[in-house]
C-alpha positions in Angstrom: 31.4 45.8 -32.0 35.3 44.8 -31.4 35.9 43.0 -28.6 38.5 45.6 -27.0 35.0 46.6 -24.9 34.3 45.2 -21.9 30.8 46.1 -19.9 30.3 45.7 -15.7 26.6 45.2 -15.2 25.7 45.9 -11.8 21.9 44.2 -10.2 20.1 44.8 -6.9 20.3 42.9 -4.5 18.0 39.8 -3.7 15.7 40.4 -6.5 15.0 37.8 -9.3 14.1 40.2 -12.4 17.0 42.1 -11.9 19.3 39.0 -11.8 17.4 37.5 -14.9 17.8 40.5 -17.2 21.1 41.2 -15.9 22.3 37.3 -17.2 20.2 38.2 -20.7 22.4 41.4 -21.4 25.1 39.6 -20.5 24.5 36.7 -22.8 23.4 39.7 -25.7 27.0 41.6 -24.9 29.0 38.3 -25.5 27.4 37.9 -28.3 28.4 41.2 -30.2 32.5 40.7 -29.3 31.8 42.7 -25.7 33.4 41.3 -22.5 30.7 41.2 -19.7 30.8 40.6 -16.6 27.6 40.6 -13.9 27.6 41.1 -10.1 24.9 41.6 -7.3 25.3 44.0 -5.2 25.1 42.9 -2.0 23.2 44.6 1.1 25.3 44.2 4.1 26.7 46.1 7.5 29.2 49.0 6.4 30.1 49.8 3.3 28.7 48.4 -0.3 30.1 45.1 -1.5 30.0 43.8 -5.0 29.9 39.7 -4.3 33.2 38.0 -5.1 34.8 41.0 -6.9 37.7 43.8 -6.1 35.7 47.1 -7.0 39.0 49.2 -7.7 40.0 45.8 -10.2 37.0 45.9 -12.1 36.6 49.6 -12.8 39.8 50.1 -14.4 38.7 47.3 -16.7 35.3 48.3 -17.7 34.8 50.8 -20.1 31.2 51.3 -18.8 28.6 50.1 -16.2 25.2 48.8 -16.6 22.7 49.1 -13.2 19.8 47.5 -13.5 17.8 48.1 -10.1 16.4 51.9 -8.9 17.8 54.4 -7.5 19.3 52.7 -4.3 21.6 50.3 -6.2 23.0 53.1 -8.7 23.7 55.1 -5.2 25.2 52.2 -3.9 27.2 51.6 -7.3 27.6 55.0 -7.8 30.2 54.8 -4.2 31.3 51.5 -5.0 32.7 52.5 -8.9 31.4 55.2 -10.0 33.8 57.1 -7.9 36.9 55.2 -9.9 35.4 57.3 -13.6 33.2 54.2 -14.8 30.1 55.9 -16.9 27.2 54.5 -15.0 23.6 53.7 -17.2 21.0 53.5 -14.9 18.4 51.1 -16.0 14.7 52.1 -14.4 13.2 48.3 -13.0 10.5 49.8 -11.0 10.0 52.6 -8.2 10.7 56.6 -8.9 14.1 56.9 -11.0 15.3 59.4 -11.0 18.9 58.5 -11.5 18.0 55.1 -13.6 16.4 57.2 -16.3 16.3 54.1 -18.8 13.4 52.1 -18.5 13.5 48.6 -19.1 11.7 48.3 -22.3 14.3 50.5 -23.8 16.9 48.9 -22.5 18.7 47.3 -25.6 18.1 51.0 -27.7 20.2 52.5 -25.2 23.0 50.0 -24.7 23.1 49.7 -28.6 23.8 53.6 -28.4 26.3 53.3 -25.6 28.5 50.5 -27.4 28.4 53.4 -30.3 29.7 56.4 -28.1 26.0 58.0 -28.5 25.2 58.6 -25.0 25.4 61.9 -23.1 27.9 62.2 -20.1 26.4 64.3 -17.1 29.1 64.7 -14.6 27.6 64.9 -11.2 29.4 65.9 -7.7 30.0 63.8 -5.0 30.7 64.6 -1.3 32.9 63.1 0.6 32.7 62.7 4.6 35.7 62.5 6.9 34.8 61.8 10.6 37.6 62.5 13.7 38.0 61.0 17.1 40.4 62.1 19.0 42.2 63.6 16.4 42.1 60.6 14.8 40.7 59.7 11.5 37.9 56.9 12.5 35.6 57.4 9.1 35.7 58.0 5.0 32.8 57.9 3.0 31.6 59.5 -0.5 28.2 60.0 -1.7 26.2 60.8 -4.5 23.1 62.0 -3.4 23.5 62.8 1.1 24.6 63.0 4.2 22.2 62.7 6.8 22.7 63.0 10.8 20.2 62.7 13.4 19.0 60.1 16.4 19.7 56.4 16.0 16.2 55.5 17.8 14.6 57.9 20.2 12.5 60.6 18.7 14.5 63.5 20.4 15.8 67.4 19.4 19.0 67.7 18.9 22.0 70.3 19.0 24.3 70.3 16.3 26.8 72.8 15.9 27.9 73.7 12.8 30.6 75.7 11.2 31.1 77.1 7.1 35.5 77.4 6.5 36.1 77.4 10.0 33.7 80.1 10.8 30.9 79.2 13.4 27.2 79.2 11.5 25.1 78.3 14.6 23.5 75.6 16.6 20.6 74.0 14.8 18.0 72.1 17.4 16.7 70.0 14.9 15.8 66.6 14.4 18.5 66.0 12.3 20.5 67.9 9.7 20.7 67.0 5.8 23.9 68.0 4.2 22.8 67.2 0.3 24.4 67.6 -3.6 22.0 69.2 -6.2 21.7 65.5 -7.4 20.4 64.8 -3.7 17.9 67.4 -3.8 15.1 65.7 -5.3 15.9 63.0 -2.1 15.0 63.7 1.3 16.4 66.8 1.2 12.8 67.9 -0.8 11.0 66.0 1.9 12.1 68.0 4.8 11.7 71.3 2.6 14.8 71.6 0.8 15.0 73.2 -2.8 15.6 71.4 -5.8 18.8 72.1 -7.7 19.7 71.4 -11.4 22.3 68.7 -11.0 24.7 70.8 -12.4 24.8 73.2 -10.1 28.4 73.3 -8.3 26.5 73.9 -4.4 26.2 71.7 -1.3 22.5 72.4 0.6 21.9 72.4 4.2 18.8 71.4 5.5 17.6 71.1 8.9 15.1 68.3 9.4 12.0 70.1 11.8 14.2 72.6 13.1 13.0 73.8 16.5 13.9 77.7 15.5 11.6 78.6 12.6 14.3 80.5 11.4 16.3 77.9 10.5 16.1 77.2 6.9 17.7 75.6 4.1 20.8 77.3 3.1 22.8 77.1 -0.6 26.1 76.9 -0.4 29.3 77.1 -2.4 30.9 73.6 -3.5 34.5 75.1 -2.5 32.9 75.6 1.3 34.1 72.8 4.2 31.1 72.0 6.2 31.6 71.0 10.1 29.3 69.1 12.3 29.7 68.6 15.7 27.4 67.3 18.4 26.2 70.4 21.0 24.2 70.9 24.3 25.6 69.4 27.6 24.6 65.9 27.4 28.0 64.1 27.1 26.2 60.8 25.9 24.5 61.6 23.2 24.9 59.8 20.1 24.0 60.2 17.0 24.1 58.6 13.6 25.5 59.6 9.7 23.7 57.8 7.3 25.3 58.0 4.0 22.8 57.7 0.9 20.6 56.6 3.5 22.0 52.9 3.4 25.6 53.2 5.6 25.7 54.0 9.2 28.0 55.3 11.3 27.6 56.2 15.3 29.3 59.5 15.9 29.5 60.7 19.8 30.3 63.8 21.5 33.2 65.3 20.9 33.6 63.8 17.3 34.3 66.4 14.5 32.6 65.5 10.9 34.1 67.4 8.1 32.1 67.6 4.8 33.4 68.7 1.0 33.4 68.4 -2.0 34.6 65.3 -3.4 37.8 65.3 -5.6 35.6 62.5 -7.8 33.0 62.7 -9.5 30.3 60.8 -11.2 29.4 59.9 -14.8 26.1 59.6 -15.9 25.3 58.6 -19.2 21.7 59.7 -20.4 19.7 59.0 -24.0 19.7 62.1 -26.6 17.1 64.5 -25.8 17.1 63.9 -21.8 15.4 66.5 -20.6 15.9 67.2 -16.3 12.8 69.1 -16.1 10.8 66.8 -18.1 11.6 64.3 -15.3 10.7 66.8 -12.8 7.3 66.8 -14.2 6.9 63.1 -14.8 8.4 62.1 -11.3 6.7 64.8 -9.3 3.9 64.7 -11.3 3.3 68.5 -11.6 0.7 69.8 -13.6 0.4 72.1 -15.9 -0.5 73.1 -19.6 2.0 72.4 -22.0 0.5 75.2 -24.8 
């Protein structure tokens, strides 16, 4: 392998497997002519921060990413440089996966394959998340998989009033609201009811988390739609929270407008020959079946 390559590789957070195979590849990437370089990702308040490094830096340098972790730590690497056109390999170390498709023990097949071009490249849609005060731009956030609003800490129905280009859709008393990609859908979208969507699919879901109106369902919408969110009801000090990939907060308040759409990036996933979406389904969600 020439040495023009150069590999990020990408480990959760505060857990010692992840940093020990991470420092292995590394050592094994060296030693075929690839530049490596390995970070943590680090859990902290606001947004996702790689230790010690500039995230914008590194992803114009790296030809690829390696994340070793689950799910979260893709998500969270997925925002950090993902978003800057970095192919991300998700590498399964334990939990459901269904974005780190690679499990560990085939982890050297499938870097072997990547180094020779031989992976597939899914693109996946982000969302991106704009939040006004006053007019004023307060809040900027993309993800990967959702948006979620609903009560910081007291177990209470809300009103949130929501509007679809401009044009009012109606006030959902809910718990919360889920505004989710098709990559999302298998998240806590599916928990609260949602459908699942090939990821695809170019469509945003809305899904009210234990709506108070039975009639308010899940809807499927276009991914050229701008979604709005606004607190309703008459209580001017109620506050809520957006929880982005369900690991960054943000307190919104009355008054505040959140606008929702379709990101301008999106992500690269890179997948093994014959990766088959449904086949995870069925592994994942362990569905039944006969296979005849």
């Amino acid at each position: 392998m020439k040495g023009s390559s150069s590999v990020l590789i990408i480990y959760k957070h505060a857990h010692p497997p992840a940093y020990q195979e991470a420092h292995k590849l590394q050592k094994w990437f060296r030693e075929k002519g690839v530049e490596a370089h390995s970070q943590e990702m680090e859990a902290g308040p606001g947004p996702d921060h790689l230790r010690g490094v500039n995230d914008h830096s590194l992803s114009i340098e790296a030809e690829w990413a390696v994340v070793l972790g689950g799910d979260g730590t893709l998500l969270a690497a997925a925002r950090k440089v993902g978003r800057f056109g970095v192919p991300l390999l998700g590498v399964n170390l334990g939990g459901l996966g269904f974005l780190t498709g690679v499990p560990l023990e085939h982890l050297y097949p499938a870097v072997e394959l990547m180094l020779e071009k031989g992976l597939d490249v899914q693109q996946r849609l982000m969302l991106e998340t704009k939040v006004f005060r006053q007019e004023r731009e307060v809040c900027r956030l993309q993800v990967l998989n959702d948006v979620v609003v609903n009560k910081r800490t007291l177990a209470r129905i809300i009103d949130l009033d929501v509007k679809i280009d401009g044009e009012f859709l109606t006030t959902f008393r809910a718990d919360g609201l889920i505004i989710s990609t098709p990559t999302g859908s298998t998240a806590y979208n599916l928990s609260a009811g949602g459908p699942i969507l090939y990821p695809a699919m170019e469509a945003m879901i809305i899904t009210p988390i234990c709506p108070f109106t039975l009639t308010n369902r899940p809807l499927l919408i276009p991914d050229s739609a701008i979604i709005e969110v606004s607190i309703g009801g008459k209580h001017p000090e109620e506050r809520v929270v957006l929880t982005f990939d369900g690991q960054v907060g943000f307190d919104i308040f009355k008054g505040d407008r959140v606008i929702i759409t379709k990101s301008h990036d999106k992500i690269k996933l890179l997948t093994p020959p014959g990766y088959n979406y449904f086949q995870i389904l069925r592994q994942k969600l362990m569905w039944g079946g006969s296979n005849v």
